[in-house]
N, C-alpha and C positions, 0 to 999 in steps of 0.2 A: 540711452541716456534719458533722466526723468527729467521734465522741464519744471524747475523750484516756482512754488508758490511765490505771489506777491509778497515783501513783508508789509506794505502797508493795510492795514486791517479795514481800511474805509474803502477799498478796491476789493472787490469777488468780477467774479470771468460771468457774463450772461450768455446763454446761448441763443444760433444762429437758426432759424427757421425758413425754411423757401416760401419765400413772397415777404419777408420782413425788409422794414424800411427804417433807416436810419440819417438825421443830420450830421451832416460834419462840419456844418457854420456855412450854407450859400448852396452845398450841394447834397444832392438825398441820392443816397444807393440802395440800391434794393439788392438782397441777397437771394441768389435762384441756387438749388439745389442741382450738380449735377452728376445724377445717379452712374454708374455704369463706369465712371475714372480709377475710383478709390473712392472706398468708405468715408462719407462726410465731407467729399466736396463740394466746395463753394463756387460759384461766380457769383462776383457786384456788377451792379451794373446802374451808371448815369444816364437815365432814360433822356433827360435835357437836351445831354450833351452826345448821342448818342457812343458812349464810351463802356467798354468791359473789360474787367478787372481780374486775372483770376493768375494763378501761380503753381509750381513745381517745384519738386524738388528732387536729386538726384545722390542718391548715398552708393557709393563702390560696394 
């Protein structure tokens, strides 16, 4: 299944690079690369708080 473009035109997808930092209003996650899962995984991670963020998914 293809995942449809936004239709709002003032929205484009930025991509994610290991060591990139981002706000989300109060908290900054940093995005680590984690090689070796699956092509193109991510962890975030709230260095603050010390908190990591990362996800699965599971298709039959």
């Amino acid at each position: 299944m293809q995942a449809e473009e936004p239709q709002d035109a003032s929205f484009s997808y930025q991509p994610l690079h290991d060591g990139d930092r981002f706000d989300l209003g109060g908290t900054t996650l940093t995005a680590l690369a984690l090689p070796g899962h699956s092509a193109g995984s991510m962890v975030f991670v709230d260095v603050d708080r010390h908190l990591g963020f990362t996800g699965d998914s599971w298709l039959p």
